[in-house]
C-alpha positions as CSV (number, residue, x, y, z in Angstrom):
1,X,20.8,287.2,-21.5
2,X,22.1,290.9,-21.5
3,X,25.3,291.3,-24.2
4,X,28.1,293.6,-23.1
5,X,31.6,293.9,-24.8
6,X,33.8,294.3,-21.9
7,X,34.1,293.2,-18.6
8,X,34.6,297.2,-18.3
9,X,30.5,297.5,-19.2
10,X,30.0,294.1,-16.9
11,X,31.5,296.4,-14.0
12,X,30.0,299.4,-15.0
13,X,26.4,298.0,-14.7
14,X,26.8,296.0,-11.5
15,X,28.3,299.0,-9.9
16,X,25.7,301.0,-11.1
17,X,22.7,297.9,-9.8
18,X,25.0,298.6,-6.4
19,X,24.5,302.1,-5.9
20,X,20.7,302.4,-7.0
21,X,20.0,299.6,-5.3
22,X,18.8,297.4,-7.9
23,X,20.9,294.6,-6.1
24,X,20.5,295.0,-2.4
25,X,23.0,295.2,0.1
26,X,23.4,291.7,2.0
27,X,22.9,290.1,-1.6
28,X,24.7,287.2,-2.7
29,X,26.4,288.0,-6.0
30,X,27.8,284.3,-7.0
31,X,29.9,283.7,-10.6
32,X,27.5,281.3,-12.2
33,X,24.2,283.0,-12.1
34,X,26.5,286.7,-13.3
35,X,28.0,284.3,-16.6
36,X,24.8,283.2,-17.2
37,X,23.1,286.4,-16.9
38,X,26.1,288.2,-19.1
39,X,27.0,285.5,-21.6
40,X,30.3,285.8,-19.5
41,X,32.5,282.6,-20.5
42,X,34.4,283.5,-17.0
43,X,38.3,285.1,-16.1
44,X,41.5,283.4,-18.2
45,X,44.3,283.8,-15.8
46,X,46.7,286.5,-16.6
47,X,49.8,285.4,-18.6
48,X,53.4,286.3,-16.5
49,X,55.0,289.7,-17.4
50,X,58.6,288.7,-17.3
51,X,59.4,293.0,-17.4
52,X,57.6,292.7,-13.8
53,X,59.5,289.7,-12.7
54,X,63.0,290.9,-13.6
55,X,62.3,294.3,-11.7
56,X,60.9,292.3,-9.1
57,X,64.1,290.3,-8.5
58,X,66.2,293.6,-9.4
59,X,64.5,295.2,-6.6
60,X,64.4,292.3,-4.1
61,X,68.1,292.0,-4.5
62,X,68.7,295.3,-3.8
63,X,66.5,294.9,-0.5
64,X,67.8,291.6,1.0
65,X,71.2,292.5,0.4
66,X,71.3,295.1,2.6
67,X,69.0,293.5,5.3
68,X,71.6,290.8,5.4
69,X,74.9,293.5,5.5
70,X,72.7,295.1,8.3
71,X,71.7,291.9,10.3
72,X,75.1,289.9,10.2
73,X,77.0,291.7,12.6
74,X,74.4,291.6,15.1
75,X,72.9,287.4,14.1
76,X,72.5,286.0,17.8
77,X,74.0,282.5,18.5
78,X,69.9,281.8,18.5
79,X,69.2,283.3,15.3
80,X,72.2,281.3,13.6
81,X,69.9,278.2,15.0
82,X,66.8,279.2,13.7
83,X,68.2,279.6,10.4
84,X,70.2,276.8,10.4
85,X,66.7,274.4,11.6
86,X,64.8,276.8,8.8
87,X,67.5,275.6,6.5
88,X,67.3,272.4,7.1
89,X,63.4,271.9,7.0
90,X,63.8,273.3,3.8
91,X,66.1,270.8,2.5
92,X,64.2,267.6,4.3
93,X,61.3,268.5,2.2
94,X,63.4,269.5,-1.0
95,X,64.9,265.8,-0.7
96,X,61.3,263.8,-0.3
97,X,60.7,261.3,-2.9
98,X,57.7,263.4,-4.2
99,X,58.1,267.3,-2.5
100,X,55.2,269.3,-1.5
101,X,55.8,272.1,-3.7
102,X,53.6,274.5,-1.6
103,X,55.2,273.7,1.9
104,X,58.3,274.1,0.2
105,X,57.6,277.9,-0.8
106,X,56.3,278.1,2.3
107,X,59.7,276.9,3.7
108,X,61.5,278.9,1.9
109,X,59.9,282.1,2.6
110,X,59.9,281.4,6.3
111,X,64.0,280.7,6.2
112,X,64.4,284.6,4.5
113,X,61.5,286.4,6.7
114,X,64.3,285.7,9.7
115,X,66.8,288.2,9.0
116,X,63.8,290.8,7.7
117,X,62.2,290.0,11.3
118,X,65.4,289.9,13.5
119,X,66.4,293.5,11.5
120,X,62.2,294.9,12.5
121,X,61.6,294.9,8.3
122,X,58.6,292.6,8.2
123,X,56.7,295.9,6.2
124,X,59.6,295.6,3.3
125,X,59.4,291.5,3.6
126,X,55.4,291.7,3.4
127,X,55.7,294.2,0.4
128,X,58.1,292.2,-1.3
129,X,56.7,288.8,-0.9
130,X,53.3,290.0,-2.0
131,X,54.1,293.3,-4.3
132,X,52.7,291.2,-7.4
133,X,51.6,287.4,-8.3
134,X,53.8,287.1,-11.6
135,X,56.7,286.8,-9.1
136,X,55.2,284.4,-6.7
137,X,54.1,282.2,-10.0
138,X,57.8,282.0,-11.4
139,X,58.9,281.3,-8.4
140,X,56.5,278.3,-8.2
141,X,57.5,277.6,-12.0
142,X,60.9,277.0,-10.8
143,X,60.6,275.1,-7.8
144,X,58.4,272.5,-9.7
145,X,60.0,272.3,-13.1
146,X,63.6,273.7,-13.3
147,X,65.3,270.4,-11.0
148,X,67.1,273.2,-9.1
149,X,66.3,272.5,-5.5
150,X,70.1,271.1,-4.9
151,X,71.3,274.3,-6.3
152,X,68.6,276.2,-3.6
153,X,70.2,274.2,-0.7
154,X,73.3,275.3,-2.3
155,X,73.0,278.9,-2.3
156,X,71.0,279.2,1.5
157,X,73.8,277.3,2.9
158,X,76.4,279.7,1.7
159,X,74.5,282.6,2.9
160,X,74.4,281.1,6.2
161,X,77.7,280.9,5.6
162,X,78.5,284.4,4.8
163,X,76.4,285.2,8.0
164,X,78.6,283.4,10.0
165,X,81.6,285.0,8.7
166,X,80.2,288.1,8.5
167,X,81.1,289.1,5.2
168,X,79.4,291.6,4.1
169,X,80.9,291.7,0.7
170,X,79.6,288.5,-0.1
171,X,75.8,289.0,0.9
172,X,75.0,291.3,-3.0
173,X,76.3,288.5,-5.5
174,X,75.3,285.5,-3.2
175,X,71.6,286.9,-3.2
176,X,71.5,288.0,-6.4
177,X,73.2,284.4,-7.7
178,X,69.6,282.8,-5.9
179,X,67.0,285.5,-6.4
180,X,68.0,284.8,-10.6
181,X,68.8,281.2,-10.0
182,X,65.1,280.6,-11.0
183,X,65.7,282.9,-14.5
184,X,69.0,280.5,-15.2
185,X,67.3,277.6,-14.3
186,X,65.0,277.6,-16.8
187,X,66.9,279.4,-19.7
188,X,66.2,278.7,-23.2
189,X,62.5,277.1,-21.6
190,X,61.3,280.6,-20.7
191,X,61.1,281.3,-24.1
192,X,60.2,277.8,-25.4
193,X,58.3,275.3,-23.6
194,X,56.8,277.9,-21.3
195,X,56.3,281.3,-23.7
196,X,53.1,280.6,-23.3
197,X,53.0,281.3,-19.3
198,X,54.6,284.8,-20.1
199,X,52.9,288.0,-22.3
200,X,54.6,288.4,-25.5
201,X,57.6,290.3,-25.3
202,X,57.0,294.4,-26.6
């Protein structure tokens, strides 16, 4: 068994085995056999960096505030429907004895892609659903622990409403109320039953 420090000398070694090809091209390189062959105990997954998260809500706010002030003047009598049947699939799963946490997220980000598609944004919706996994996982933290899904169904059904109305005022503090819903949710737990999820604090 070779010893190495970091996963740093781990890396450099198998890229060097790459390019001299040591390790051919077409080769299998599977996890096992590389532990074993490293005395590699394997990856711990990242704690949360709640810095990232707050930006990452700061910024999304910022965004979907002004693709909603953009699309509501122009929200076809067809679009209003697709939001309103996105809405309410989101809801009909939120209210199952036992929800499907996943299909849920996956409800929910279907119901806010439609105003990013209807406005030709779908490069700022794909960049913010997928600019970094600590966001993705607190959302997921929420949905599953905070009991907030009421409040979710809440908030989407008065943006819908502000759609409707076209009130453009309303769309910053309505979005920014339910992109930090998950962050008020949780409160004092953050810090307490899950500061271990998150990086210490600098």
């Amino acid at each position: 068994m070779e010893q190495y420090k970091t996963d740093a000398e781990i890396y450099e070694v198998l890229e060097r085995e790459i390019i001299d090809l040591t390790i051919r091209p077409g080769s299998s390189l599977s996890e096992n056999p590389l532990c074993a062959r490293f005395g590699y105990k394997g990856t711990t997954v990242t704690r949360l960096n709640r810095e990232i998260v707050d930006e990452l809500i700061y910024e999304r706010t910022a965004v979907e505030a002004r693709v909603l002030r953009d699309f509501a003047p122009h929200c076809t009598p067809e679009q209003r429907a697709l939001i309103r049947r996105r809405a309410d699939a989101y809801a009909a799963l939120a209210q199952a004895e036992t929800p499907d946490y996943n299909r849920l997220y996956e409800a929910d980000r279907l119901l806010h892609e439609t105003w990013f598609a209807a406005m030709g944004k779908m490069y700022l919706f794909r960049t913010l659903q997928n600019a970094h996994a600590d966001y993705s996982r607190f959302r997921m933290l929420d949905t599953i622990t905070s009991g907030g899904l009421a409040e979710v169904i809440a908030d989407h059904q008065n943006l819908i409403d502000a759609i409707e109305r076209c009130d453009l005022a309303a769309f910053e503090p309505l979005v920014e109320r339910h992109l930090y819903g998950g962050i008020r949710r949780l409160g004092s737990r953050l810090t307490e039953e899950y500061a271990d999820y998150f990086e210490p604090e600098k």
